[in-house]
C-alpha positions as CSV (number, residue, x, y, z in Angstrom):
1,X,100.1,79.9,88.7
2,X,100.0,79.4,85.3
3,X,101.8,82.5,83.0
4,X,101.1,82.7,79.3
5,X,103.0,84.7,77.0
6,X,102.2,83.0,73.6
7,X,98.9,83.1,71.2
8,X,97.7,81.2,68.1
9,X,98.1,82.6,64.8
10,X,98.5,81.2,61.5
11,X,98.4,77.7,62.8
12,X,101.2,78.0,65.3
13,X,101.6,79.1,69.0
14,X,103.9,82.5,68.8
15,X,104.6,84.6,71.2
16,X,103.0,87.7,72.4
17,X,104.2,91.2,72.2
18,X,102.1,93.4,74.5
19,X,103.8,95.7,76.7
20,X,100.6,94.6,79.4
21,X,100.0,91.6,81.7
22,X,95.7,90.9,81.6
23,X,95.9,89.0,85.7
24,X,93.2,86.0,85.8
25,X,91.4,86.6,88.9
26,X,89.6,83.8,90.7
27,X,86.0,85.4,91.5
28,X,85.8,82.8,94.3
29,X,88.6,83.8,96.1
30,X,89.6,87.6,94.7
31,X,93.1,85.8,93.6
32,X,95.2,85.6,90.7
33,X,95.2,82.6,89.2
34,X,96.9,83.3,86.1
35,X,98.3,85.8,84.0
36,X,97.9,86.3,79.8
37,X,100.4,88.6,78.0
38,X,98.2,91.5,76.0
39,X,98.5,91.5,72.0
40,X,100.8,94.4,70.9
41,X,99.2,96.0,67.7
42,X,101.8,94.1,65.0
43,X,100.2,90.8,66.8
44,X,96.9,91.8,65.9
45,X,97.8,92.6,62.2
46,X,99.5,89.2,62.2
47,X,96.2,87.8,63.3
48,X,94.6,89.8,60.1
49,X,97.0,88.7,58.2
50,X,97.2,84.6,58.8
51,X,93.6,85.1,58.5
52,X,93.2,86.5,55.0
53,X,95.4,84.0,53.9
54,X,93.1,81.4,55.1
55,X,90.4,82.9,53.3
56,X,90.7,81.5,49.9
57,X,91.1,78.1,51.6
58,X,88.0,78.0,53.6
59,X,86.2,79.2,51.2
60,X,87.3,76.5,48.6
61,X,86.2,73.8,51.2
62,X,82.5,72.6,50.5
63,X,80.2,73.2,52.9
64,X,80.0,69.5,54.1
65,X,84.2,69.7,54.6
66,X,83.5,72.4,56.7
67,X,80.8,70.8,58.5
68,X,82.9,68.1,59.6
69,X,85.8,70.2,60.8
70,X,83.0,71.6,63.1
71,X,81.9,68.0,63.7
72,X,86.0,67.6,65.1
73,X,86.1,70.4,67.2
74,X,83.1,69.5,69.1
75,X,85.1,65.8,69.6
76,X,88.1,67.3,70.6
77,X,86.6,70.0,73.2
78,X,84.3,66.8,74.3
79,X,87.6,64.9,74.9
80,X,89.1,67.6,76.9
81,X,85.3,68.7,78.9
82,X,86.6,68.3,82.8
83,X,89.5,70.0,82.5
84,X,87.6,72.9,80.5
85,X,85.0,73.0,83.2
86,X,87.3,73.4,86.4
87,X,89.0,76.1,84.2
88,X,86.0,78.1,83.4
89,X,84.9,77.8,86.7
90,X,88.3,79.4,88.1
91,X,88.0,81.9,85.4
92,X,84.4,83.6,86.3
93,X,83.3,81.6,89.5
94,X,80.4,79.4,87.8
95,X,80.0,76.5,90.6
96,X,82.0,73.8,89.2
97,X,78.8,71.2,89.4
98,X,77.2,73.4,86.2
99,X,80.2,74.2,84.8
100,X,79.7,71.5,82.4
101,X,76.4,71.2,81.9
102,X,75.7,75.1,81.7
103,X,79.3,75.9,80.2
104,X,80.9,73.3,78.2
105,X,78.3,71.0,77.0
106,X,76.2,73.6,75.5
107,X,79.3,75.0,73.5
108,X,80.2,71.3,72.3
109,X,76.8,71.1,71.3
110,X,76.3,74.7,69.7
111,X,79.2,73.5,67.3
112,X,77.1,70.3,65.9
113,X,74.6,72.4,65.6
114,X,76.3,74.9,63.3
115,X,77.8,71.6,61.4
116,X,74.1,70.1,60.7
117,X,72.9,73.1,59.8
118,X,75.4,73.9,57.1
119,X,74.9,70.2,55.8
120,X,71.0,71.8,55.2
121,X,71.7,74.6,53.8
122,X,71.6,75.8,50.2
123,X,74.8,77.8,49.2
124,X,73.3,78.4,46.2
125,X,69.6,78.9,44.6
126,X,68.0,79.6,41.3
127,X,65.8,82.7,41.1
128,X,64.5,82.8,37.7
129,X,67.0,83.5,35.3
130,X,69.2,84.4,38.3
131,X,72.1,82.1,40.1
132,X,72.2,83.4,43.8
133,X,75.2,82.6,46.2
134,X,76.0,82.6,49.9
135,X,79.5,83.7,49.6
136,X,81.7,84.1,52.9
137,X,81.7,87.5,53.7
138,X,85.3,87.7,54.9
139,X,87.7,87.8,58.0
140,X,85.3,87.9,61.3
141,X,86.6,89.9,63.8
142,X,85.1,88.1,67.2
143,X,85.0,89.9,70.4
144,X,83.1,87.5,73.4
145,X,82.3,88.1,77.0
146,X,83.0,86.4,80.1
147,X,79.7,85.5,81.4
148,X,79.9,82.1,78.9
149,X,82.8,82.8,77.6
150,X,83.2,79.2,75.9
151,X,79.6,78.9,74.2
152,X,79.7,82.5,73.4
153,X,83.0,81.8,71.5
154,X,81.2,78.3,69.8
155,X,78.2,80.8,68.6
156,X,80.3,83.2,66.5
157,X,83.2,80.4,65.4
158,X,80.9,77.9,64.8
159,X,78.7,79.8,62.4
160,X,81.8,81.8,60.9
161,X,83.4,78.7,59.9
162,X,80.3,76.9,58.4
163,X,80.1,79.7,56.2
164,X,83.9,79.6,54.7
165,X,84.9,83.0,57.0
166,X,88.1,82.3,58.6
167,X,88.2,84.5,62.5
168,X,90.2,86.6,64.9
169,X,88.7,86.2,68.2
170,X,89.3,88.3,71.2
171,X,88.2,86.6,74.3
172,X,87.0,88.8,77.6
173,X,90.3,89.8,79.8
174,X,87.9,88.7,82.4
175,X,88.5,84.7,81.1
176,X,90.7,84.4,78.4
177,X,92.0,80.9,79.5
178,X,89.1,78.6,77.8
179,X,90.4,79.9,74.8
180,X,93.9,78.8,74.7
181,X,92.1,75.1,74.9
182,X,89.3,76.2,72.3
183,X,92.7,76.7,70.1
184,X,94.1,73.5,70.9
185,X,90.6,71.2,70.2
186,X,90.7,73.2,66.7
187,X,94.3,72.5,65.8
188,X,93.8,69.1,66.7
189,X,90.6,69.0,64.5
190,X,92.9,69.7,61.5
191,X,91.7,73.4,60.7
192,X,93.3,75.1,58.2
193,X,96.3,77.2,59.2
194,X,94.5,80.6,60.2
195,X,91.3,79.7,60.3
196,X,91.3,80.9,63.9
197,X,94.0,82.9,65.6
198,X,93.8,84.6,69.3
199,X,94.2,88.1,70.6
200,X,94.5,88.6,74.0
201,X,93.6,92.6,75.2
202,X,91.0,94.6,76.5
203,X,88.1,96.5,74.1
204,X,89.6,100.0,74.4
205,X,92.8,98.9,73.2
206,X,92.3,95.5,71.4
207,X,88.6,95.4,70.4
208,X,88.4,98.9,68.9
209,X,92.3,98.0,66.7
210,X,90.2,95.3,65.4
211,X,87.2,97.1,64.7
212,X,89.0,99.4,62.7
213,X,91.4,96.9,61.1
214,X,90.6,97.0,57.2
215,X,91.5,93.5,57.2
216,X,88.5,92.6,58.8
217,X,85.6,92.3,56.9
218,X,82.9,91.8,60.1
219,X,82.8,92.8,63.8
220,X,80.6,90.1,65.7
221,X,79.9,91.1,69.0
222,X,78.5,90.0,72.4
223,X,78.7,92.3,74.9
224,X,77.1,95.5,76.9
225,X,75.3,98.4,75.2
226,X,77.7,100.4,75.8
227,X,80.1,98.6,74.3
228,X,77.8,97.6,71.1
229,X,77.3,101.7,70.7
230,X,80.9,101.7,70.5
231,X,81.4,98.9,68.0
232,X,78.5,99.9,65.1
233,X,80.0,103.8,66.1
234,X,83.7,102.0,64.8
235,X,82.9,99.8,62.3
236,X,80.6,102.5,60.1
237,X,83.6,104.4,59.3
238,X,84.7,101.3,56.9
239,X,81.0,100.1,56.3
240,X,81.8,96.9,58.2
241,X,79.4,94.5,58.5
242,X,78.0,94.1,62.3
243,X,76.5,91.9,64.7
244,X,75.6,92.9,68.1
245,X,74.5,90.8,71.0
246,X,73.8,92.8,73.7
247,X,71.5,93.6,77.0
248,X,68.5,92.4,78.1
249,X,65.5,92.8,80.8
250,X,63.5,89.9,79.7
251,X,60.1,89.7,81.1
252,X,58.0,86.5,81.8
253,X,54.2,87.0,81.7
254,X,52.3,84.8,84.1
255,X,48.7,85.2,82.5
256,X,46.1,84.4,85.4
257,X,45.5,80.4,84.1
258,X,49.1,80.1,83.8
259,X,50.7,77.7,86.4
260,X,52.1,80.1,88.6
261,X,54.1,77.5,90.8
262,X,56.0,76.4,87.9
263,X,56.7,79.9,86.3
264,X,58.3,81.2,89.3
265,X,60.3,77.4,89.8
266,X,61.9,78.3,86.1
267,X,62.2,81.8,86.8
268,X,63.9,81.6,89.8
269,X,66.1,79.3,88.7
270,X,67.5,81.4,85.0
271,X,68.3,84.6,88.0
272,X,70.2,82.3,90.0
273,X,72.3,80.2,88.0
274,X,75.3,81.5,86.7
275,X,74.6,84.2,89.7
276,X,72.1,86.1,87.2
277,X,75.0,87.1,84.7
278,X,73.0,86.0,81.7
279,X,71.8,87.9,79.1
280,X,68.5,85.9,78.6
281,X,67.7,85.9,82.3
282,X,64.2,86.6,83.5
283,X,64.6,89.1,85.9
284,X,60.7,90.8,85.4
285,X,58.3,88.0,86.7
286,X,54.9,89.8,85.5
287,X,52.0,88.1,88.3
288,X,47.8,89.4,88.2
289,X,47.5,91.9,90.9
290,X,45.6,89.6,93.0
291,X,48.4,86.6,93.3
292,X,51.3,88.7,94.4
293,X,50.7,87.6,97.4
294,X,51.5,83.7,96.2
295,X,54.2,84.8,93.8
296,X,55.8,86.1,96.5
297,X,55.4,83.5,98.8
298,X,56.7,81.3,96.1
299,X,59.9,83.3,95.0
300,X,60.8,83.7,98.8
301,X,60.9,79.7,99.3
302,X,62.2,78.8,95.8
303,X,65.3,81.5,96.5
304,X,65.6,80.2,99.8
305,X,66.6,76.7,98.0
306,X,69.6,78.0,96.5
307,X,73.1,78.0,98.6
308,X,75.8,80.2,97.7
309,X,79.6,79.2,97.8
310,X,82.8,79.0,96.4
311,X,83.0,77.4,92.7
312,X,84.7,74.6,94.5
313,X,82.2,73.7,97.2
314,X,79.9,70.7,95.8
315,X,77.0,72.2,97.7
316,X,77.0,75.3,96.4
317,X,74.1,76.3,93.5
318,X,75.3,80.1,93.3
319,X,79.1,81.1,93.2
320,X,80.7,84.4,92.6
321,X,79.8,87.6,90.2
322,X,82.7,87.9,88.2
323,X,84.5,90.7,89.0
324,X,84.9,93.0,91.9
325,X,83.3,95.7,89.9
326,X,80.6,93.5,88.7
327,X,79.7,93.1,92.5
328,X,79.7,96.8,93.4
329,X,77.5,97.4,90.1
330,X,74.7,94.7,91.7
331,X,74.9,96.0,94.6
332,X,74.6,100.2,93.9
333,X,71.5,98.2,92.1
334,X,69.8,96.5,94.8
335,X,70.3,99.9,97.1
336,X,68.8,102.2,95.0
337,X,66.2,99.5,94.0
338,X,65.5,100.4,98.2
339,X,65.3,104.1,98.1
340,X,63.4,104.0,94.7
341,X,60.7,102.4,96.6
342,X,60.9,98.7,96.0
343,X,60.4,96.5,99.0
344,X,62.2,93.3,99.7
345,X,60.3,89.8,99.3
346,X,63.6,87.6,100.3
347,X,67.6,88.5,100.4
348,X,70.2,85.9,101.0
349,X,71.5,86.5,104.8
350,X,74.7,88.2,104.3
351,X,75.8,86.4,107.0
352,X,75.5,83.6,105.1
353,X,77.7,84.7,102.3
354,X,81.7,84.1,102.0
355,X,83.9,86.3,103.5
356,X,86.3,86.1,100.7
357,X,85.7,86.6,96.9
358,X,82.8,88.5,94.5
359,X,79.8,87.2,96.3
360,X,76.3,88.9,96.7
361,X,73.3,86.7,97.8
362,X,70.0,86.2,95.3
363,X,67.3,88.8,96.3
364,X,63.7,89.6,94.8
365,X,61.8,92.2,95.3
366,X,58.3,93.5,94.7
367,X,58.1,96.3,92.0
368,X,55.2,98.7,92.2
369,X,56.2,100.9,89.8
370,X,58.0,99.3,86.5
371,X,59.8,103.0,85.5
372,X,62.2,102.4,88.3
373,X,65.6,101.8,87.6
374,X,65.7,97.8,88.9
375,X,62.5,97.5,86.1
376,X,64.5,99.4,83.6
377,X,68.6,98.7,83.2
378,X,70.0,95.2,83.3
379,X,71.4,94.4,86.3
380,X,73.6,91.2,85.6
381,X,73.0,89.4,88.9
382,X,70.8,87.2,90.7
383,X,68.1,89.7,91.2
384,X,64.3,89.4,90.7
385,X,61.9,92.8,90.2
386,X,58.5,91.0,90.8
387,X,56.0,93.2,89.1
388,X,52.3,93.2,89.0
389,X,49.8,93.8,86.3
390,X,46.0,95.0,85.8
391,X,44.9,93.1,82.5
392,X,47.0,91.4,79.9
393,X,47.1,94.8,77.7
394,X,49.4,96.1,80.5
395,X,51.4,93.1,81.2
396,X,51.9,93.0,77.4
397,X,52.9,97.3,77.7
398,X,55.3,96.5,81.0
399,X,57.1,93.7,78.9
400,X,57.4,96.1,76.2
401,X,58.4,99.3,78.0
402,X,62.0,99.0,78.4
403,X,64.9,99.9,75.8
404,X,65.6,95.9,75.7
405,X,64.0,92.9,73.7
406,X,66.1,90.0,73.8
407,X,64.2,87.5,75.5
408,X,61.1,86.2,77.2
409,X,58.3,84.1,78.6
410,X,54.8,83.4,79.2
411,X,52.7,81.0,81.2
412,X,49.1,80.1,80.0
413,X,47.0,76.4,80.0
414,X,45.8,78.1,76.8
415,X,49.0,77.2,75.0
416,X,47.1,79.1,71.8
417,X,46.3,82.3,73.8
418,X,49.8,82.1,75.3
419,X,51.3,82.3,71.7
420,X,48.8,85.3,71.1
421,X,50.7,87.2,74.0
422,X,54.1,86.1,72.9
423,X,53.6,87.7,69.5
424,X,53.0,91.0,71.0
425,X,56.2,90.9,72.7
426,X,59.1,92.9,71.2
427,X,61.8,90.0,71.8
428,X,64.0,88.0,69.4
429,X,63.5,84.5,71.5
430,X,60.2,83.7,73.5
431,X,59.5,80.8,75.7
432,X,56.1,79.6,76.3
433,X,55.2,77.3,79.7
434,X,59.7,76.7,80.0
435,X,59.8,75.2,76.6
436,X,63.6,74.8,76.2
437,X,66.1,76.4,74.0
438,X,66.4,75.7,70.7
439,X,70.1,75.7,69.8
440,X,69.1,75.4,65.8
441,X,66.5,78.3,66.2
442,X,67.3,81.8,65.5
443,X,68.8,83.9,68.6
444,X,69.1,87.4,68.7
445,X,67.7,90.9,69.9
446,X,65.6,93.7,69.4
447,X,66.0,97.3,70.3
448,X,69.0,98.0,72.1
449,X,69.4,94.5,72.5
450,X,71.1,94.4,69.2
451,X,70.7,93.3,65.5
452,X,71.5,90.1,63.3
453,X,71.2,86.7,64.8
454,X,73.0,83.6,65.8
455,X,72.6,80.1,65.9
456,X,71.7,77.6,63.5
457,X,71.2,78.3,59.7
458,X,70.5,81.9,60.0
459,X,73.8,82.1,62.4
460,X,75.6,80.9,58.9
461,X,73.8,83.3,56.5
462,X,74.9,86.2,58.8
463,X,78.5,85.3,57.9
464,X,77.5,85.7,54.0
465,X,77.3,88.0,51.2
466,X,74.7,87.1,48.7
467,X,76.0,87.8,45.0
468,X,73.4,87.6,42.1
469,X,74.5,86.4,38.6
470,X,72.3,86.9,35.9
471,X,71.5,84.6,33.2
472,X,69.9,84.3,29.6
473,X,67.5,81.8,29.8
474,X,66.0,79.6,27.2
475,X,62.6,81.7,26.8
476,X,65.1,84.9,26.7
477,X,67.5,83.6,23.6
């Protein structure tokens, strides 16, 4: 069992203070694994500290400086990608056969993406008379959840760095190991003394220090609702800048010429992996009235393709939730989904599932009524409401009719009309037909979802402060 008492600050590996012990538990198995010493208070103002004094140098760096750092850390964390992957998957139960793929990859590549975009962007423009910057905005305060804990971490540093702003990050207690090795790929990269340093703690103590800190400049977080109320509720005492990455209940809209085979195949596919703890899953499938009967008999056989198991077991397509808590949370869901009048198209056998560890079996069911609870609140696990619809006005109006809008989908052969439909959807991010992700696009929420937006160039320009300096031109003198 590995025990950690140390952190990186200020360039250096220093020990911890906390009075606390966070214990790493092994979702797969329900043991500890590991054990991280909490950051006492004088280690989080250290944290500030190292990191305002890294300010001035970050921001002196050009932006194509900085874009190569980035361009180091992705080589660093590509040199070290197996060990990261067998580490995340001990930390939250991921099956280690996506673990880098899902995981790691898409972090590596999330941090070239933040380099080429700052090598397009213009830190400064001429507006009229005017000289406009993209300053740094400061020291970023980043606060990341477990669910991807690595490429959440790569969205906020990535973008925070490509902009000058040097960061504090405080990793979920759920996984905090990834980011001891996050630390060592950007150490090795040759960043700046400070330009990242760890705390190690949970939100009520840790996260809402750092909220408060008046070192910090801007709170960037992923994380529940709840948790985001908490945040914006912190950080408006000081007039902190805030992002918030939060919920979701993402809808996909089969429209009747929309290829409902392959809707449900991609569907299926973003509730089961990662055992539906993702924010962007599509947990509403929206069908016509008249083909529930086929979308049902298509989710039943495309769940009954996925196997659940340990993180270990190379046959296994669904591991663990994450937490014992997260467990009893999907499951209080999926009974009252029962008395509140849903009825089951397919559940994983529970005979089926492991006797030890955080495991609940994929399930769908068939939603009648979209005001219920399962059609409403985001349950964070592999389960599907399959709803239907009466005309595209109220398939449109179901999408729309939760307190979420972070992501989506629609199906049409009309590619045209399908675009139509996605424009009417209150979402930051929209697929049409399983077009993939776009890691330079835009990301981001609406509604209780949250506000600002990651990724790419407009990642970097949340990290900035725009500062206009007037000048007499030639027509003026």
């Amino acid at each position: 069992m590995d025990h950690r008492a140390d952190t990186y600050i200020d360039g250096q590996w220093v020990e911890n203070n906390g009075d606390d012990v966070i214990a790493v538990i092994d979702p797969s198995t329900g043991q500890c694994v590991a054990t991280v010493r909490e950051s006492s208070t004088d280690d989080m103002d250290r944290a500030v500290e190292a990191a305002g004094r890294a300010r001035p140098v970050l921001r002196a760096m050009p932006p194509d400086e900085r874009a190569a750092l980035l361009d180091r850390v992705a080589g660093e964390l590509a040199a070290r990608e197996g060990g990261l992957a067998e580490l995340i998957s001990s930390e939250m139960g991921m099956p280690r056969k996506h673990c880098l793929g899902y995981q790691v990859r898409t972090a590596i590549g999330t941090f070239r993406n933040s380099a080429a975009a700052a090598r397009g962007m213009d830190f400064t423009e001429r507006i009229g008379g005017s000289t406009v910057l993209r300053e740094p905005v400061g020291v970023v305060a980043a606060m990341t959840p477990w669910n991807f804990p690595l490429l959440q971490t790569a969205a906020k540093l990535g973008p925070a760095l490509a902009a000058g702003c040097p960061v504090v990050l405080k990793p979920s207690e759920i996984t905090p190991l990834d980011a001891y090795v996050l630390a060592e790929a950007v150490h090795a990269a040759g960043a700046p003394p400070g330009a990242l340093n760890l705390v190690f703690g949970n939100g009520l103590h840790v996260g809402e220090y750092m909220t408060r800190h008046p070192g910090v400049s801007m709170v960037s977080l992923t994380g529940s609702t709840r948790a985001g109320r908490r945040v914006a509720e912190l950080a408006a005492a000081s007039i902190k800048r805030v992002t918030l990455e939060l919920g979701g209940k993402s809808a996909a809209i089969v429209l009747p010429d929309g290829d409902l085979e392959a809707a449900v195949e991609r569907v299926v596919r973003t509730v089961a992996i990662n055992t539906g703890q993702t924010c962007t899953a599509l947990t509403r499938l929206l069908v016509p009235f008249e083909s529930m009967p086929d979308a049902e008999e298509l989710v039943a056989a495309a769940l009954a393709g996925y196997r659940v198991g340990p993180s270990d077991d190379p046959d296994a397509d669904v591991g663990p939730l994450a937490s014992a808590s997260q467990r009893h949370r999907v499951t209080d869901h999926i009974e009252r989904a029962l008395v509140d009048g849903a009825r089951t198209i397919w559940a994983y056998p529970d005979a089926e599932l492991p006797r030890a560890g955080f495991f609940t079996g994929p399930a769908a069911f068939a939603v009648s009524d979209p005001r219920i609870v399962l059609a409403q609140q985001e349950v964070f696990g592999p389960v599907l409401a399959v709803i239907p619809y009466v005309g595209e006005d109220e398939a449109v109006a179901i999408a729309n009719g939760t307190p979420y809008g972070l992501a989506g989908a629609v199906w049409s052969r009309d590619e045209e009309h399908a675009l139509r439909v996605a424009e009417r959807i209150e979402a930051g991010s929209i697929e049409i037909n399983g077009a993939p992700f776009n890691g330079l696009a835009p990301f981001g929420g609406h509604k209780q979802s949250g506000y600002g937006r990651e990724l790419g160039a407009h990642g970097i320009a949340q990290f900035t402060e725009l500062k206009s300096i007037q000048r007499r031109t030639a027509a003026a003198r």
